[in-house]
ZAVEXLO-574885 format. One record per residue (C-alpha): x, y, z; residue in three letters; residue number from 1. Coordinates in nm, 4 decimals. Example, Ala and Ser with C-alpha at 12.3 -4.5 7.8 and 13.67 -1.06 7.14 Angstrom:
BEGIN
(r (1.2300, -0.4500, 0.7800), ALA, 1),
(r (1.3670, -0.1060, 0.7140), SER, 2),
// end
This chain:
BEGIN
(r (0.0000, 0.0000, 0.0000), UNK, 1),
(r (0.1374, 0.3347, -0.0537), UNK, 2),
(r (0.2376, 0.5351, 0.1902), UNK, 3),
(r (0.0177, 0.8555, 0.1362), UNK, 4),
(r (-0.2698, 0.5933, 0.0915), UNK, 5),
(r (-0.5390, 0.6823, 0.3818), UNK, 6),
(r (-0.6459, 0.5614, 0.6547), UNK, 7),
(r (-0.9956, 0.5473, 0.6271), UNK, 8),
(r (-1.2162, 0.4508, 0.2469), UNK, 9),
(r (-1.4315, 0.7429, 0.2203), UNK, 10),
(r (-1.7352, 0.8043, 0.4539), UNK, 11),
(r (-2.0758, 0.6323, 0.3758), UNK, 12),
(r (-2.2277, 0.8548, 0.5962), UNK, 13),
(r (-2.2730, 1.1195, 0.8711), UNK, 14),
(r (-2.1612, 0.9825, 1.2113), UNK, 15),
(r (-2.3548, 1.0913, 1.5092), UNK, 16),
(r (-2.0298, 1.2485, 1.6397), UNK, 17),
(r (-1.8680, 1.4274, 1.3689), UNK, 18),
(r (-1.8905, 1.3982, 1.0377), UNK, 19),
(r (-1.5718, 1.1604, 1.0284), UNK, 20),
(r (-1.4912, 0.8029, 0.8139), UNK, 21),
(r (-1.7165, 0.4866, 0.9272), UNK, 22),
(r (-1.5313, 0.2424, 0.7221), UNK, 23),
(r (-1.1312, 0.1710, 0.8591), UNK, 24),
(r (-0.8971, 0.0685, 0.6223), UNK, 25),
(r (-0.6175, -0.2135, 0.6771), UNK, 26),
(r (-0.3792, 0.0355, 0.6924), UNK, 27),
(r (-0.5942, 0.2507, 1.0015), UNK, 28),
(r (-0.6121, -0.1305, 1.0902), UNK, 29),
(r (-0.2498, -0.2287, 1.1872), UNK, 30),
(r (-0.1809, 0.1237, 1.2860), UNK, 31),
(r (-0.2408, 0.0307, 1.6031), UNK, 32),
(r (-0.2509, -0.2648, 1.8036), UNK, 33),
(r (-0.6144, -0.1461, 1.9657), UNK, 34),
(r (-0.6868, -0.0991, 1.6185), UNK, 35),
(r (-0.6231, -0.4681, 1.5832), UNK, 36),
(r (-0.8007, -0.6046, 1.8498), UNK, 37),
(r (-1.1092, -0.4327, 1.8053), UNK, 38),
(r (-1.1308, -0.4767, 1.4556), UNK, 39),
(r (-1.1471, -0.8403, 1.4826), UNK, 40),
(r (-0.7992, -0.9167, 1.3495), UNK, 41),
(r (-0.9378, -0.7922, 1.0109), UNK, 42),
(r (-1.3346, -0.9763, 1.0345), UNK, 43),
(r (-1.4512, -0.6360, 1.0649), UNK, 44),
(r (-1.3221, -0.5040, 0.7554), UNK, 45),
(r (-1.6478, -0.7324, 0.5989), UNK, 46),
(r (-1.8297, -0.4834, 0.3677), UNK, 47),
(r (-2.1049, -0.6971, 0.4758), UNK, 48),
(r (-2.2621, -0.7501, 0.8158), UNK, 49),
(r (-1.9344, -0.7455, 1.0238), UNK, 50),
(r (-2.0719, -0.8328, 1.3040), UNK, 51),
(r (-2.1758, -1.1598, 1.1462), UNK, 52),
(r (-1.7992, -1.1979, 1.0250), UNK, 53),
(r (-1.6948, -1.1360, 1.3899), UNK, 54),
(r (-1.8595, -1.3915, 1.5158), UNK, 55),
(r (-1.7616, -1.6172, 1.3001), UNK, 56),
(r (-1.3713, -1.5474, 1.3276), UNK, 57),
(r (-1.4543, -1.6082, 1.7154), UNK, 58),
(r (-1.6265, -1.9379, 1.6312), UNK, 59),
(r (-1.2886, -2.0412, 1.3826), UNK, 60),
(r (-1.0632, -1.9260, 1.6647), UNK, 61),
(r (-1.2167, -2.1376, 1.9179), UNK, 62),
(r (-1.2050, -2.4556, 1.7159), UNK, 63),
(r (-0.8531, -2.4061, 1.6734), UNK, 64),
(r (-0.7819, -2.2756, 2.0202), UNK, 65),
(r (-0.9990, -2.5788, 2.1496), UNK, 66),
(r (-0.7447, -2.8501, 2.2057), UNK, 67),
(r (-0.4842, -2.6677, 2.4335), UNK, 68),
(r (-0.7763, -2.4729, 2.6555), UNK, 69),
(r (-0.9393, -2.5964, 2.9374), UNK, 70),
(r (-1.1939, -2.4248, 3.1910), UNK, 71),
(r (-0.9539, -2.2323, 3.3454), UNK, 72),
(r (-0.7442, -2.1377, 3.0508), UNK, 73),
(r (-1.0970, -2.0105, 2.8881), UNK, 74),
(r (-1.2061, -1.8364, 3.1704), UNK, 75),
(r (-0.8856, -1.6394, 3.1796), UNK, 76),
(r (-0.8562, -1.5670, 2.8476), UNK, 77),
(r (-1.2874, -1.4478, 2.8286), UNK, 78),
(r (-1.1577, -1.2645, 3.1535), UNK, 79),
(r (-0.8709, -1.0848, 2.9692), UNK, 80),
(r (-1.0450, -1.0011, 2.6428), UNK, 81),
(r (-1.3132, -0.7772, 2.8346), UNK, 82),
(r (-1.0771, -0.4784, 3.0021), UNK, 83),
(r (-0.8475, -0.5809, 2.6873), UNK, 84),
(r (-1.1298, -0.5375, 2.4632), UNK, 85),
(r (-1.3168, -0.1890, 2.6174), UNK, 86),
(r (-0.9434, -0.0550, 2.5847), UNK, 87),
(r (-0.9141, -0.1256, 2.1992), UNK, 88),
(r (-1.2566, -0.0722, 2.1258), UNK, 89),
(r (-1.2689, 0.2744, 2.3220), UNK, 90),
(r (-0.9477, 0.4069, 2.1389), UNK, 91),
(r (-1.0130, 0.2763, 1.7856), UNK, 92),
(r (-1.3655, 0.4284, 1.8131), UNK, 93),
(r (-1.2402, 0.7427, 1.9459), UNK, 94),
(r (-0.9591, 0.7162, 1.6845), UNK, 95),
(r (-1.2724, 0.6378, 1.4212), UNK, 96),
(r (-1.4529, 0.9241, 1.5589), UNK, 97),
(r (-1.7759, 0.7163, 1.6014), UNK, 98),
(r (-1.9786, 0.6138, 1.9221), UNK, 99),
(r (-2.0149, 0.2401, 1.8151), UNK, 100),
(r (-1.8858, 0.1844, 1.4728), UNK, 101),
(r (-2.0498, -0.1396, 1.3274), UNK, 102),
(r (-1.6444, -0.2371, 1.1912), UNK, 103),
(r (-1.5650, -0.2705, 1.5658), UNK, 104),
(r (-1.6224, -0.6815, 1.6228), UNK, 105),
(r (-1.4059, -0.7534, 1.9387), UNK, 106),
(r (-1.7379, -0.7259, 2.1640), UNK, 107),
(r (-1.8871, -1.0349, 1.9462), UNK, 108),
(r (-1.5818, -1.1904, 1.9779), UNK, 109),
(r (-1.5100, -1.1961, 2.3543), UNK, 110),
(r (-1.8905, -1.2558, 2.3864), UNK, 111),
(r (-1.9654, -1.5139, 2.1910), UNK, 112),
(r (-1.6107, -1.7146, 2.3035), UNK, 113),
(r (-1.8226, -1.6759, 2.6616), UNK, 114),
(r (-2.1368, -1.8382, 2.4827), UNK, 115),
(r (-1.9385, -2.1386, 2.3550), UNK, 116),
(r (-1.7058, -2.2068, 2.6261), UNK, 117),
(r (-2.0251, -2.2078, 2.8468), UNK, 118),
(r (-2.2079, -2.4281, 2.6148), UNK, 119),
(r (-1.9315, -2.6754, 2.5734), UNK, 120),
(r (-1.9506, -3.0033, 2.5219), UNK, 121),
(r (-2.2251, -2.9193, 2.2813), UNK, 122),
(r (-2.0869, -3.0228, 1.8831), UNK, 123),
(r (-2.1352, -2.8948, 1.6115), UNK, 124),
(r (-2.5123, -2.8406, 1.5888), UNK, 125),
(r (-2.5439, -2.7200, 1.9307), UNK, 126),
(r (-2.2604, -2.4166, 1.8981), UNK, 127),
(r (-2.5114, -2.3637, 1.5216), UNK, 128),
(r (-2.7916, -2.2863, 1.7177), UNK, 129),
(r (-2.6039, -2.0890, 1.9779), UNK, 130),
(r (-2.4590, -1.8784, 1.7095), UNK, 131),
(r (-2.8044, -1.8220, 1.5342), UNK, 132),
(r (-2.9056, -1.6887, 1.9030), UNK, 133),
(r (-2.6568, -1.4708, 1.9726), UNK, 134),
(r (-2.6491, -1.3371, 1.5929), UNK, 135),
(r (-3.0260, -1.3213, 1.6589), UNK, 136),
(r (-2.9779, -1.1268, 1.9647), UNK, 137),
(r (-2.6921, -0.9030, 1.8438), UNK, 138),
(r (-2.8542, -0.8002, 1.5573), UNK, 139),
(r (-3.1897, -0.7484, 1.6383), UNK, 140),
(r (-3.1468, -0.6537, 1.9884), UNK, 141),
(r (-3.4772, -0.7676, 2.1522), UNK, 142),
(r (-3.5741, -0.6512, 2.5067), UNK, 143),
(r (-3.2749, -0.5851, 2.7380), UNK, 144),
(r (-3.0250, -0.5838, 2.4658), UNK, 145),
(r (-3.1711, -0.2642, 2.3299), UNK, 146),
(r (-3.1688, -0.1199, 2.6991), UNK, 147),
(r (-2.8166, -0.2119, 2.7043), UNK, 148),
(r (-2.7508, -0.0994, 2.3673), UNK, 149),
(r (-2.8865, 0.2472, 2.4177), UNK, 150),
(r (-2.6945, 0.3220, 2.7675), UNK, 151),
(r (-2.4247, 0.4908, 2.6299), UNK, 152),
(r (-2.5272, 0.6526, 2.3058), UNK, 153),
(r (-2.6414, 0.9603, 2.4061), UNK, 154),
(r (-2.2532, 1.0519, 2.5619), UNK, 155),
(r (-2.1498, 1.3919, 2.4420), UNK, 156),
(r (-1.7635, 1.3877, 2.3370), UNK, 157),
(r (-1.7745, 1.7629, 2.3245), UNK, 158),
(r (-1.8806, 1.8522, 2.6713), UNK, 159),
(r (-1.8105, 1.4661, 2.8829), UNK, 160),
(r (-1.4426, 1.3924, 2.9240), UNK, 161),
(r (-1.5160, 1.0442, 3.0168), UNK, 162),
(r (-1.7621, 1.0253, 2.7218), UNK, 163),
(r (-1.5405, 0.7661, 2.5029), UNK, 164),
(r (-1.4897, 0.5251, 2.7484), UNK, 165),
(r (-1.8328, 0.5128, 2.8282), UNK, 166),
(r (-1.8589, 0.4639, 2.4929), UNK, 167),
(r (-1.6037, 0.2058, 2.4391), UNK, 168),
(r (-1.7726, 0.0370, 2.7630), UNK, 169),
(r (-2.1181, 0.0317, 2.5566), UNK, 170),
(r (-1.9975, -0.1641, 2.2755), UNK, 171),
(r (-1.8820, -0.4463, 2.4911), UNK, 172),
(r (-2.2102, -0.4519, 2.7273), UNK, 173),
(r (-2.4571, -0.5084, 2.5087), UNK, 174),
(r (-2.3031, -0.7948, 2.3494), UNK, 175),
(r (-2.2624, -0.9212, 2.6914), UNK, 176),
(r (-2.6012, -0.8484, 2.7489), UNK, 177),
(r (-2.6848, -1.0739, 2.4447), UNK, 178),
(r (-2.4158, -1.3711, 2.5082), UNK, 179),
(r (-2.6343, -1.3630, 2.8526), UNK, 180),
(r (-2.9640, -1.4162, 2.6874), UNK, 181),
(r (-2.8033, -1.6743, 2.4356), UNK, 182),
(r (-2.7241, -1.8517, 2.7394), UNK, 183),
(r (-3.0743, -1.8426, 2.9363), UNK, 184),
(r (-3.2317, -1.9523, 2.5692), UNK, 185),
(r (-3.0208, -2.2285, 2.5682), UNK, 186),
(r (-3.0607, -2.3402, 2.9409), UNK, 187),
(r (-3.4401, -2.3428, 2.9216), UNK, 188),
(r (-3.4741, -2.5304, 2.6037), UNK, 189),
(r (-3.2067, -2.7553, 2.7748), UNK, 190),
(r (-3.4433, -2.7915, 3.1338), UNK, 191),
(r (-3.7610, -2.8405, 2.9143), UNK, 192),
(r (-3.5987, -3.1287, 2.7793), UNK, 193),
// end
C-alpha cells in the first residue's frame, strides 16, 4: 500500500459524532494494536454484516484454540479479552470518531467465546444454534439488549471527558447483554428437555 494511501475509504455517511470516516482501512487497521483487536484481526473489515464476520472469526478461533484450553485457561482468556477489549474498542472508536462503529467486532468476539465455552460439550449443531441466538440477539437486539444498547449513546464527546470510554464500555455490554440471553435460551430449552 502506498504510503500517502489513507487511513480510512471514504465516509458512507454522517456519524452521530462528527462527520468523520465509518469504514477503517487495513492500513488505520495495523496502525495500532487497539486498532487490531477491536477490529477483529481484520473480520470487521467485511463490507457486509461485520458483526456476522466477527462472530464467526470467534467461532474459527475457538475450534482451533480448542485442544490446548481448558476451563480455566478459557475463563482467563474471556476474563482478559473484556478490560483488553473496552481498551481497543474505546481508542479505535475514538480514533474512528464514532460512538459504536459497526467495523468494531471484538465485543462479538469476547462474547460469543463466553457463549461457547459455556455451552461446551455441545458439537457442532449445538454451537449452530447458539450462534443463530446470539447473531439473533446481536442483531436485532430484543428486550434488554436494546436497553443495554442504548446506555451509552447519548454521551457527548464535546462537553463529557469520560464520554469515550463510556462509549467504548457500551460496545462491549450489550453484546454481553446478548451472550447472557443466548445462554438463558439455551438453558431453558435444555431444562424443558
Amino acid at each position: 500500500m502506498p504510503a500517502d494511501a489513507p487511513f480510512f475509504e471514504p465516509p458512507i455517511a454522517a456519524s452521530p459524532v462528527t462527520s468523520g470516516p465509518l469504514r477503517p482501512s487495513p492500513r488505520f487497521m495495523w496502525s495500532h494494536p487497539a486498532h487490531l483487536l477491536a477490529l477483529g484481526f481484520g473480520s470487521g473489515l467485511s463490507p457486509l454484516a461485520p458483526g456476522t464476520a466477527g462472530t464467526l472469526w470467534a467461532w474459527l478461533a475457538f475450534f482451533v484454540m480448542q485442544p490446548w484450553m481448558n476451563d480455566t485457561r478459557w475463563a482467563w482468556l474471556i476474563a482478559l479479552s473484556l478490560p483488553l477489549g473496552w481498551w481497543a474498542c474505546t481508542l479505535t472508536a475514538k480514533n474512528m470518531r464514532v460512538l459504536d462503529p459497526s467495523s468494531i467486532v471484538w465485543d462479538e468476539i469476547a462474547a460469543f467465546w463466553l457463549v461457547l465455552w459455556l455451552v461446551t460439550p455441545a458439537g457442532f449443531w449445538g454451537q449452530l444454534v447458539a450462534f443463530g441466538l446470539f447473531r439473533f440477539f446481536d442483531a436485532a437486539k430484543p428486550g434488554p439488549v436494546r436497553w443495554a444498547d442504548q446506555l451509552f449513546h447519548g454521551v457527548n464527546t464535546a462537553s463529557d471527558p469520560a464520554a469515550w470510554r463510556k462509549a467504548g464500555f457500551g460496545i462491549m455490554f450489550d453484546d454481553l447483554v446478548a451472550a447472557a440471553c443466548t445462554l438463558l435460551v439455551i438453558a431453558g430449552w435444555r431444562f424443558y428437555q
